[in-house]
C-alpha positions as CSV (number, residue, x, y, z in Angstrom):
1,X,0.0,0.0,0.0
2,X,1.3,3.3,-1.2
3,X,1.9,6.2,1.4
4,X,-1.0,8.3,2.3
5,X,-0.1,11.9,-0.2
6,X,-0.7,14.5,2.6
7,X,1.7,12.9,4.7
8,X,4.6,13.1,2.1
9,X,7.5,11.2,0.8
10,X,9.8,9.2,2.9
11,X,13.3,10.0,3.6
12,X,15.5,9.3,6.7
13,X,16.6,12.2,8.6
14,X,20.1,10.5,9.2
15,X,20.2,10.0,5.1
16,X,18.8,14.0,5.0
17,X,21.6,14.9,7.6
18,X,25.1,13.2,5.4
19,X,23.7,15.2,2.2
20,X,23.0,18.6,3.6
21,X,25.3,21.4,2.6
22,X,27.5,18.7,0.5
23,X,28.6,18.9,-3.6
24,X,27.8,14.7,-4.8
25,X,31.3,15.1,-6.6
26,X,33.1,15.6,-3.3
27,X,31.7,13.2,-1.3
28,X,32.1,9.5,-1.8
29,X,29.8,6.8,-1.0
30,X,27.2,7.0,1.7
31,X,26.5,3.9,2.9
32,X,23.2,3.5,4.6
33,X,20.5,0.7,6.0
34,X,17.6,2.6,5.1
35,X,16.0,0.9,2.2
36,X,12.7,1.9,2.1
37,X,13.6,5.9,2.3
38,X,12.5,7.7,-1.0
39,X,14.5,9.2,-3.4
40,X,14.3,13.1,-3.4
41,X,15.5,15.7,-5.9
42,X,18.5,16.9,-3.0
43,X,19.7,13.3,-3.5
44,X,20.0,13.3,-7.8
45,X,23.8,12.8,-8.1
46,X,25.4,11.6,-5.0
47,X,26.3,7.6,-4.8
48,X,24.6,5.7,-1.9
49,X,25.5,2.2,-0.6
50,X,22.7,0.9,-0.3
51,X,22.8,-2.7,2.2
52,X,21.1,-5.6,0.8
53,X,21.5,-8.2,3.8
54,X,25.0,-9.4,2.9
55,X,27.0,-6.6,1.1
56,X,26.5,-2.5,0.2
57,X,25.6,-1.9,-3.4
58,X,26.9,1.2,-5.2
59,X,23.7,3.2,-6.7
60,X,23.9,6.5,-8.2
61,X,20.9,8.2,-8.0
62,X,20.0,9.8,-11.2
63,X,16.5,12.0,-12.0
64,X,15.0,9.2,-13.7
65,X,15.0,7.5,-10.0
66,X,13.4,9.9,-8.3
67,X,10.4,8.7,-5.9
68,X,11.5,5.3,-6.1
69,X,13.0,3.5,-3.0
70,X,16.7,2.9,-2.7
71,X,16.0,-0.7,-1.8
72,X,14.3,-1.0,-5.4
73,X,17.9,-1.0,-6.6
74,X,19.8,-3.3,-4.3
75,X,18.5,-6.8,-4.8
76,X,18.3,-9.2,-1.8
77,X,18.0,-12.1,-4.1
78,X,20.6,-14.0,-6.0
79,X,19.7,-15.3,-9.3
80,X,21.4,-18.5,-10.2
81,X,19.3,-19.9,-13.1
82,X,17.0,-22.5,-14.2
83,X,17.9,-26.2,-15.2
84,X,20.6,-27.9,-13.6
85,X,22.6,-30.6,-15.4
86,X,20.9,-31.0,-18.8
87,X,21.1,-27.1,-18.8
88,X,24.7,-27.1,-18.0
89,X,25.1,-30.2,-20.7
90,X,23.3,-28.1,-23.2
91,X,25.4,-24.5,-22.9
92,X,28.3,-26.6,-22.8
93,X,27.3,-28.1,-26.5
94,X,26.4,-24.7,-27.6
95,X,29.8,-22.9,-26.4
96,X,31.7,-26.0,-28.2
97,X,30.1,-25.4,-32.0
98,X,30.8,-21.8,-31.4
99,X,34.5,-22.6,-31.0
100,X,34.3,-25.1,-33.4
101,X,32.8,-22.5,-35.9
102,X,35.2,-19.7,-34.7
103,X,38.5,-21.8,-36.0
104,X,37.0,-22.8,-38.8
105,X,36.6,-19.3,-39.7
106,X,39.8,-18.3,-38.8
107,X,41.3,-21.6,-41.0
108,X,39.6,-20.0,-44.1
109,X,40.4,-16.6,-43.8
110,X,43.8,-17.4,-43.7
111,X,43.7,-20.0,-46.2
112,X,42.1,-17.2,-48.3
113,X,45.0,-15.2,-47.5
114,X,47.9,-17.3,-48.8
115,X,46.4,-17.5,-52.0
């Protein structure tokens, strides 16, 4: 559910407080646990961490983010992929004929060369 519009966005004081009075090319990256803050227009341009659970992720906020959450941009989730072996079995055909096709290329470019 969406916050109520006469109350306002969302953004941490602390978050408010390491911005204030600062240029985003002289500061680094400010790291911070406070996911579900909003982006505001003060904050186009500087680089937050932004802490997914295990690790900070870098995110730059540009104009384009603004009013979206910073935890929108740092994933909690790893994505492995689908399929297990036959996948595996299946990419490792496919990487195969494309080396297999890559030197026969090269073979008749420079056999097209020497003649």
């Amino acid at each position: 559910m969406s916050r109520s519009l006469n109350k306002g966005p969302y953004v941490d004081e602390n978050l408010l407080k390491k911005i204030a009075g600062k240029k985003p090319s002289e500061t680094g990256t400010i790291k911070t646990w406070s996911r579900r803050s909003q982006i505001a227009p003060e904050m186009v341009g500087f680089t937050f961490g932004v802490y997914n659970g295990r690790v900070h992720i870098d995110v730059l906020a540009t104009e384009d983010m603004v009013g979206h959450r910073l935890g929108e941009f740092s994933p909690t989730r790893k994505f492995v992929r689908h399929g297990g072996k036959m996948q595996k079995d299946i990419e490792l055909k496919a990487k195969e004929a494309e080396v297999a096709a890559a030197k026969s290329a090269k073979e008749a470019a420079t056999s097209a060369a020497k003649k």
